[in-house]
C-alpha positions as CSV (number, residue, x, y, z in Angstrom):
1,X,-22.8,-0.8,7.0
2,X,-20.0,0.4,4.7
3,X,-20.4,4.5,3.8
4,X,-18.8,5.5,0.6
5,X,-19.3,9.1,-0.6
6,X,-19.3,10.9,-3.6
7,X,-17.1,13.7,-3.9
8,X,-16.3,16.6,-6.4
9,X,-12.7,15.2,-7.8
10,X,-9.7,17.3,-9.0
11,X,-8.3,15.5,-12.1
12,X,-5.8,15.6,-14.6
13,X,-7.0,16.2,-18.2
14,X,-6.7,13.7,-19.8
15,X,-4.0,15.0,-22.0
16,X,-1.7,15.3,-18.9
17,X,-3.1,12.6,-17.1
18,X,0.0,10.0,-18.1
19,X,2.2,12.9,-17.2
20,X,1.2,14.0,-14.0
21,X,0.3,10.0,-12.5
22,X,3.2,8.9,-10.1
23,X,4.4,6.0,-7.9
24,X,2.3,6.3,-4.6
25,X,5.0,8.8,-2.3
26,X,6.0,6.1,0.3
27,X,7.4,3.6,-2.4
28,X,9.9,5.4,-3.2
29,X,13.3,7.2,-1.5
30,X,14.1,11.3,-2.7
31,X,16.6,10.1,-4.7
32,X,14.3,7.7,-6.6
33,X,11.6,10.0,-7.1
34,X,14.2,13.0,-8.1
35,X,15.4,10.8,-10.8
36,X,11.5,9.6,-11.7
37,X,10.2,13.2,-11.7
38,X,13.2,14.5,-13.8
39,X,11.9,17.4,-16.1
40,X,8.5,16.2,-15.9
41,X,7.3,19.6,-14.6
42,X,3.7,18.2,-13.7
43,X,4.4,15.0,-12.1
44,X,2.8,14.1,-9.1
45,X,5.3,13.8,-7.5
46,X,6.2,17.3,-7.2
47,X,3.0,17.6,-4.7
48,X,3.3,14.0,-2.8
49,X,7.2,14.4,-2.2
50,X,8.0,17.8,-2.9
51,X,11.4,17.3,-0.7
52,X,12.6,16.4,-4.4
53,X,12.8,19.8,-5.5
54,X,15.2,20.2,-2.4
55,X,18.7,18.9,-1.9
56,X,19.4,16.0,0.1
57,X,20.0,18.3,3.6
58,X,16.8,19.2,3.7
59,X,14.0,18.2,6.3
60,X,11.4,16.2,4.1
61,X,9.3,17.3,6.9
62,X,9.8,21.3,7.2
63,X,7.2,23.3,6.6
64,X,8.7,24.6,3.1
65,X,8.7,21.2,1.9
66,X,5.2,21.3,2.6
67,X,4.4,24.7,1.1
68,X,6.3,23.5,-2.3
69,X,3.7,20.7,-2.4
70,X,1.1,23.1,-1.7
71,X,2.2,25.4,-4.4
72,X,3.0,22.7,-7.4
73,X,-0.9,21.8,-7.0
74,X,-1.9,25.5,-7.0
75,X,0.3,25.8,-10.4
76,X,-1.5,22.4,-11.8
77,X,-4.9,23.6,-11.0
78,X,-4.4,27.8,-12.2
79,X,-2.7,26.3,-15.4
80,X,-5.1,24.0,-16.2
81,X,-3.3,20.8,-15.9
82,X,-5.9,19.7,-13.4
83,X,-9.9,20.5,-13.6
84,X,-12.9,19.8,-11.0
85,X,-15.6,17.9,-11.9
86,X,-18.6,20.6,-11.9
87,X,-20.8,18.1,-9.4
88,X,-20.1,15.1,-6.9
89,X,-19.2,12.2,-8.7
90,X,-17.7,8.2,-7.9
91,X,-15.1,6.9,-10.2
92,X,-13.9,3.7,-11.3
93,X,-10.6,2.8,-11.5
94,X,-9.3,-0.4,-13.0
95,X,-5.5,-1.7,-13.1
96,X,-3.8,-4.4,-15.5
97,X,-0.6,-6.3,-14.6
98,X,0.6,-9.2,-17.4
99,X,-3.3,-9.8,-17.9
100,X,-4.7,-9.6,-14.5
101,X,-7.3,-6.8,-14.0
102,X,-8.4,-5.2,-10.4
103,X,-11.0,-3.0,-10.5
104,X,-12.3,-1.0,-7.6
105,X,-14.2,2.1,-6.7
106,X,-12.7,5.2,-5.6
107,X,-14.8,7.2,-3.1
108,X,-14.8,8.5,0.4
109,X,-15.2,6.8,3.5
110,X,-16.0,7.7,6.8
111,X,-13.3,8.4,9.5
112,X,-16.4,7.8,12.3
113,X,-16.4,3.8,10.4
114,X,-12.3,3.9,10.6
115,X,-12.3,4.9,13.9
116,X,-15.0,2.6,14.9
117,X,-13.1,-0.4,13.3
118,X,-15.6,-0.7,10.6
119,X,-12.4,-0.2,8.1
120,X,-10.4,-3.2,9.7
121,X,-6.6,-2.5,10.5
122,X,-4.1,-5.2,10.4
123,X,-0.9,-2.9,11.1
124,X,0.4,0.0,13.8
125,X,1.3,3.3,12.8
126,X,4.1,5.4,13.2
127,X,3.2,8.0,14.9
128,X,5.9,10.4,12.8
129,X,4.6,9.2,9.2
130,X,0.8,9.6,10.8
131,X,2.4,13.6,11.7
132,X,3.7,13.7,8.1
133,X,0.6,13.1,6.3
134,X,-1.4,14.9,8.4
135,X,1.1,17.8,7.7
136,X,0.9,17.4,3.8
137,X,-3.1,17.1,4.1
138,X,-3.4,20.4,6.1
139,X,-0.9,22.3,4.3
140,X,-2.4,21.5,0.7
141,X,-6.0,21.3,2.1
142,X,-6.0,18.1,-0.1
143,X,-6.0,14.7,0.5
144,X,-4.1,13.6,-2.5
145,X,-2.8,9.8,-1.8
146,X,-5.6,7.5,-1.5
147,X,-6.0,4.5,0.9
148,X,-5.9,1.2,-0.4
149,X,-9.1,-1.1,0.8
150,X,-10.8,-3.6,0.1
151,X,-14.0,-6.0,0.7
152,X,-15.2,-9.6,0.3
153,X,-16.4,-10.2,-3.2
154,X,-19.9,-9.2,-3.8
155,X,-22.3,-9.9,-7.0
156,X,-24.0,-7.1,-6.6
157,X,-21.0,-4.5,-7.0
158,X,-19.5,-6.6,-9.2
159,X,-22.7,-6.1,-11.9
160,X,-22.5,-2.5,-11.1
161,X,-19.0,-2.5,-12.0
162,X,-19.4,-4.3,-14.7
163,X,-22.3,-2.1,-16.3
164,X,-19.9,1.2,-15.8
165,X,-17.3,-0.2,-17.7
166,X,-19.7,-1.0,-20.8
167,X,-18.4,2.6,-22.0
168,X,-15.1,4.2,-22.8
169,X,-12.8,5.0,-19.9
170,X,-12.0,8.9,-19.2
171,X,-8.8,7.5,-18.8
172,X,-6.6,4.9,-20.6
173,X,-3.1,4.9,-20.4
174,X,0.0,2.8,-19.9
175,X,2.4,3.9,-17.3
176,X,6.4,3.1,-18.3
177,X,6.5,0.4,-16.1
178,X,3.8,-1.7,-18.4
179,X,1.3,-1.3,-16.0
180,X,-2.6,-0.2,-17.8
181,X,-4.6,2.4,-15.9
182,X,-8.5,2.9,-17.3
183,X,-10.6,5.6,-14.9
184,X,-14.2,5.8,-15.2
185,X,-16.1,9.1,-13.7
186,X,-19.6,8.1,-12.3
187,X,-21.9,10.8,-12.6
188,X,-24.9,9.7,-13.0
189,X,-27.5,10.2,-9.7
190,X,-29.3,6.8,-10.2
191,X,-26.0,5.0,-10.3
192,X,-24.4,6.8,-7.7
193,X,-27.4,5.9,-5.4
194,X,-27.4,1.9,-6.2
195,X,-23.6,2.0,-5.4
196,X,-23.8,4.2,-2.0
197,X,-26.9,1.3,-0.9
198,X,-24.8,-2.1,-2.3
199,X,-21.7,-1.1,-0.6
200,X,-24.3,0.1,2.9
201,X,-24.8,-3.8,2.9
202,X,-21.4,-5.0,3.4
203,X,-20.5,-5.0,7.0
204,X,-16.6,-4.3,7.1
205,X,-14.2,-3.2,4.8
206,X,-10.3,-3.9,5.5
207,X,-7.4,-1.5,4.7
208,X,-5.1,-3.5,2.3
209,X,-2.6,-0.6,1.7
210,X,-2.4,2.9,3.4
211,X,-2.3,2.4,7.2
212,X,-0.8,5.2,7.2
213,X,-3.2,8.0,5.3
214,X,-6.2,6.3,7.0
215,X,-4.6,7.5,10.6
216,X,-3.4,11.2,9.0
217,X,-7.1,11.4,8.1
218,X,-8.6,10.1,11.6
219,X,-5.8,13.0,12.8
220,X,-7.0,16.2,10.5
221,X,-10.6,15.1,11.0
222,X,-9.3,16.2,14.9
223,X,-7.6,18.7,14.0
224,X,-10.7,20.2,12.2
225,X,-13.2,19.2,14.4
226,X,-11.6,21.4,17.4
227,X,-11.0,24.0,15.3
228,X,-15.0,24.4,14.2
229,X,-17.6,25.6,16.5
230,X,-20.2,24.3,14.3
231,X,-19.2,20.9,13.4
232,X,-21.8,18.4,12.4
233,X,-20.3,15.3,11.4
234,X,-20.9,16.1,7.6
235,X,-18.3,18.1,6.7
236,X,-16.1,16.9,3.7
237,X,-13.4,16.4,6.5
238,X,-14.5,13.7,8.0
239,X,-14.2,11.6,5.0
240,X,-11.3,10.1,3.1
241,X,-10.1,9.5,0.0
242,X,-9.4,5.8,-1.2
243,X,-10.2,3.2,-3.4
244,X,-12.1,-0.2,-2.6
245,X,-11.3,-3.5,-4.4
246,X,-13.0,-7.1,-4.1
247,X,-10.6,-9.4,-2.4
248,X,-10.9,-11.9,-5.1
249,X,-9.2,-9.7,-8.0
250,X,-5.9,-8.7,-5.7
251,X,-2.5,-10.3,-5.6
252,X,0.3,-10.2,-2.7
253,X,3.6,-11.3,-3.8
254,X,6.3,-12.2,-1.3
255,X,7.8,-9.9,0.7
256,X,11.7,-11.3,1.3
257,X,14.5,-10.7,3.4
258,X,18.2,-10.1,3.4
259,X,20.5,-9.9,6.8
260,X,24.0,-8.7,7.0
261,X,25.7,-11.6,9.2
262,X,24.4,-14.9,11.0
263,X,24.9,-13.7,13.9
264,X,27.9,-14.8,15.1
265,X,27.5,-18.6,13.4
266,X,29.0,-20.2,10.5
267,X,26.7,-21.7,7.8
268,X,27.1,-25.1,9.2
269,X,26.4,-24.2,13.1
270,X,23.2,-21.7,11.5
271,X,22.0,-25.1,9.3
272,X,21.9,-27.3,12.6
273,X,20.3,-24.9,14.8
274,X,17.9,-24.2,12.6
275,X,17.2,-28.0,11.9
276,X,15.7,-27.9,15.5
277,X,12.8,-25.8,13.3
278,X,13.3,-27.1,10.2
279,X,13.6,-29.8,7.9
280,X,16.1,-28.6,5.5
281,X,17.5,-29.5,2.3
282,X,19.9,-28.3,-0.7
283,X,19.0,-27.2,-4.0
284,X,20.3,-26.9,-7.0
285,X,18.8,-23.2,-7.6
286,X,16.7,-20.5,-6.7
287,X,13.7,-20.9,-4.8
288,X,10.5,-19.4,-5.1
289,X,8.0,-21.1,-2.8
290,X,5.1,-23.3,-4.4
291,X,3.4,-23.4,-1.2
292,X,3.1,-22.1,2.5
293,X,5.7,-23.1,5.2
294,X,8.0,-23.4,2.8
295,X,11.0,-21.2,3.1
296,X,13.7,-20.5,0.5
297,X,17.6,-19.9,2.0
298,X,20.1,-18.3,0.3
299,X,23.7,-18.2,1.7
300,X,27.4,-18.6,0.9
301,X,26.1,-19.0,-3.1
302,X,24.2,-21.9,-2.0
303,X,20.5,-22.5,-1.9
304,X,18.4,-24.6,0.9
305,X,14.9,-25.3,0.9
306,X,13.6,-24.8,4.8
307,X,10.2,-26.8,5.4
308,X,8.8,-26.1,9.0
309,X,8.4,-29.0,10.9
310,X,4.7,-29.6,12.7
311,X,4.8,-28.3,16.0
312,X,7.1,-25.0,15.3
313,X,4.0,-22.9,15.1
314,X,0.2,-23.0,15.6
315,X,-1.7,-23.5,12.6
316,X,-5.0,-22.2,14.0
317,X,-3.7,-18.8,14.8
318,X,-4.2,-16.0,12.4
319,X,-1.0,-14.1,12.4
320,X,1.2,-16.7,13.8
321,X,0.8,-19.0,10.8
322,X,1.7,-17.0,8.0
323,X,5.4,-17.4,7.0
324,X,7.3,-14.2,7.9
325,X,5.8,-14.8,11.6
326,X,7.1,-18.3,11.8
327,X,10.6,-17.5,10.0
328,X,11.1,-14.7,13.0
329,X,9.7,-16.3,15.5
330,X,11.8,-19.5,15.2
331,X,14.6,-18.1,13.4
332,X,15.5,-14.7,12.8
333,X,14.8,-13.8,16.3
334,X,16.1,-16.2,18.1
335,X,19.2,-17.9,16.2
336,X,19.8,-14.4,14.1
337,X,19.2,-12.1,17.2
338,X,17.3,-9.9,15.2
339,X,14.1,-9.2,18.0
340,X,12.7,-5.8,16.1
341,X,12.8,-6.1,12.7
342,X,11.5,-2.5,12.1
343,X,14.5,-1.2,14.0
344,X,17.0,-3.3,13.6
345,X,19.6,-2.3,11.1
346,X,20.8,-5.5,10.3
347,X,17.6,-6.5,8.1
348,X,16.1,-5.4,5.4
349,X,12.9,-6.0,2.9
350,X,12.7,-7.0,-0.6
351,X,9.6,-6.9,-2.7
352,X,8.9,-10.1,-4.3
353,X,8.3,-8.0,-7.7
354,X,12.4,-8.1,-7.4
355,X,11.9,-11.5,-7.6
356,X,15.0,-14.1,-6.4
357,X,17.8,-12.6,-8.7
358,X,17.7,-9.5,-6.6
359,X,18.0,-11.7,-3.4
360,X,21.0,-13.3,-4.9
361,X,22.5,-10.2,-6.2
362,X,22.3,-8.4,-2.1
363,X,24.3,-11.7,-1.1
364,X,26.8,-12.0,-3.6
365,X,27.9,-8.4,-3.7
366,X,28.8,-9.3,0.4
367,X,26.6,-6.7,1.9
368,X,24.1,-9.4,3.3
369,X,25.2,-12.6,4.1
370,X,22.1,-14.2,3.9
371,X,18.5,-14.1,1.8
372,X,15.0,-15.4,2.5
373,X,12.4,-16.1,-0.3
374,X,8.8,-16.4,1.4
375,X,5.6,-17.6,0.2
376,X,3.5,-14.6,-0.3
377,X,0.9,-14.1,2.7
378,X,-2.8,-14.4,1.1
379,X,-5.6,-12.3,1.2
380,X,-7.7,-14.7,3.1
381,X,-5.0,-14.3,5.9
382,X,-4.9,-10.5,5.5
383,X,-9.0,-10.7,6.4
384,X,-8.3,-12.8,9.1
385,X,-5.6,-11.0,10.9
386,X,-8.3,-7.4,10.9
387,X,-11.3,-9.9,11.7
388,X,-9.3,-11.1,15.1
389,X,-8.2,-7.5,15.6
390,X,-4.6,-8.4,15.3
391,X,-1.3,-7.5,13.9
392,X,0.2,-8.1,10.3
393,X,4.1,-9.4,10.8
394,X,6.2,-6.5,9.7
395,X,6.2,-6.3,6.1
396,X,4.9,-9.3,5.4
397,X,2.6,-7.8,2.2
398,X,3.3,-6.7,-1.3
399,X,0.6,-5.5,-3.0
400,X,1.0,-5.1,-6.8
401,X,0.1,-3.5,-9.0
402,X,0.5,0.1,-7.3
403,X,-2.4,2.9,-7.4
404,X,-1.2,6.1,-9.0
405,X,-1.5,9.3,-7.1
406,X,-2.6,12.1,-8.5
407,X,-5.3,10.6,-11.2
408,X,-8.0,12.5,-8.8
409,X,-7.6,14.8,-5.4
410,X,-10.1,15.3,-2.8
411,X,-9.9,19.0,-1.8
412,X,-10.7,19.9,1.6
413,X,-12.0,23.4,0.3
414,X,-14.8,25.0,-1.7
């Protein structure tokens, strides 16, 4: 079964609600969120990365940064920026990017399930972001980012969903960057009940986004636990906040490459070692993959197209047959010498919303020497990857569009 809970929200009026929804905090650097707060005194941002306020020697994790989070809530909440709904309510939030909607329901789920494997995984954790969220959720007594989940499509939801949205959002607002964000609150005890019992019949849910916060909550719910003589399992704690999609209505776009040298190679010696791999030919332009094991190259202002070659990878293995595992496992690691592309300084990852100009614009400027455009990883191979209990390649999703933090906060206290 899959446990969802209702839960008494903190929200923005909806006056200040385009005001005070931000970026989620980990897609952005303090410079970038500085710049996107600016003298937007509610923004969200202010509470999910409140090193902003800060200047750039400071710790993002010291405990002041912490207790400036924990502060800019307190002043949204006693100024009436932000309100609690009087009972335990679901909500319904719904995105729009160039005319493609996902809608999915925010709730609480159980650590015991996430912990259990009952939320599938598909990535490891750090454990210095897991420390850092865990931080920010017991400093603000809030879990204020939520996870990012999803489940195979199910006609039952889906009719619930679909009755919801018959009337007016609470919420309805474009964000700057053209992206439409409609929030329903769910109130109502009978519908409440026939969600919490359709979503009890679906067997696993899978973390899509927010690896992360799902591990910070498993942490606090520790934390707490030893910390409360009289622990039952029920306590508010032992939940977390996210939001639940269908698998059907999400999109990954590619996640791309760049690398600062080849290695020791010229262009010519790279283009026959990797032939061993590859059957490779010039283009005439960019290259944005139509299809899987297809591999766009850009280098020395030219562009290659990189098909790989039967044999170079097992096509009935979950996470070896998706692109970014084949490109490093027969190229970037062993012709580029890159072995740890999380570590490795000589890599780094664009998001395919960038699309290939950016790609060409890192190589031309000479501070990579050479791009890779990827077919974007499905969400039928996401799925798979959690249902074998394995591993993701590093970075090898980009979900869009992104959630907004702060559009509702699951306090930790009465």
């Amino acid at each position: 079964m899959s446990i969802v809970r209702p839960f008494t929200g903190l929200r923005p009026k909806p006056e200040y609600v385009k005001q005070v929804a931000s970026p989620p905090y980990d897609v952005l650097n303090t410079k970038e969120a500085r710049m996107m707060a600016g003298a937007n005194s509610v923004s969200f941002l202010r509470i999910s990365k409140a090193e902003l306020e800060f200047d750039d020697n400071t710790d993002p994790y010291s405990e002041k940064v912490y207790q400036r989070g924990k502060e800019n809530l307190a002043r949204l909440i006693n100024d009436g920026i932000m309100i609690r709904d009087p009972k335990p309510c679901f909500y319904l939030y719904r995105l729009t990017m160039e005319n493609r909607r996902q809608t999915g329901l925010v709730a609480l789920t159980s650590v015991d399930e996430y912990d259990a494997g009952k939320i599938k995984k598909h990535e490891h954790t750090r454990p210095e972001k897991v420390a850092d969220r865990a931080k920010h959720i017991s400093f603000l007594q809030a879990q204020v980012g939520p996870v990012f989940t999803t489940y195979r499509y199910n006609e039952e939801i889906d009719r619930l969903f679909k009755h919801i949205m018959l009337i007016p959002p609470a919420y309805n607002f474009v964000a700057d960057d053209g992206i439409r964000h409609e929030f329903w609150v769910i109130a109502e005890e009978a519908t409440i009940r026939n969600i919490t019992e359709a979503f009890a019949r679906l067997p696993y849910m899978y973390i899509a986004d927010g690896h992360h916060r799902s591990q910070s909550a498993s942490e606090i719910r520790r934390q707490f636990k030893e910390k409360n003589p009289k622990h039952t399992g029920g306590e508010i704690y032992n939940f977390f906040l996210n939001v639940i999609f269908p698998d059907k209505e999400l999109s990954i776009m590619p996640y791309n490459r760049v690398i600062k040298d080849l290695n020791g190679l010229t262009l010519e010696q790279f283009l026959n070692v990797a032939a061993g791999n590859f059957e490779i030919r010039p283009q005439s332009g960019p290259i944005k993959p139509s299809q899987p094991h297809n591999i766009g190259i850009y280098c020395e202002g030219k562009w290659f197209l990189f098909k790989c070659k039967p044999g170079s990878f097992n096509p009935d293995d979950p996470t070896g047959s998706i692109d970014a595992a084949i490109l490093g496992e027969n190229l970037i690691a062993p012709i580029l010498g890159i072995a740890n592309p999380k570590t490795d300084k000589r890599i780094d990852f664009i998001g395919g919303i960038r699309g290939t100009d950016e790609l060409i614009k890192l190589v031309d400027s000479g501070e990579y020497k050479i791009a890779f455009s990827l077919y974007p990883t499905s969400i039928s191979q996401l799925l798979k990857v959690a249902d074998a209990g394995e591993v993701m390649p590093p970075k090898s999703t980009w979900f869009e569009p992104k959630l907004r933090d702060g559009l509702v906060v699951n306090l930790l206290t009465d």
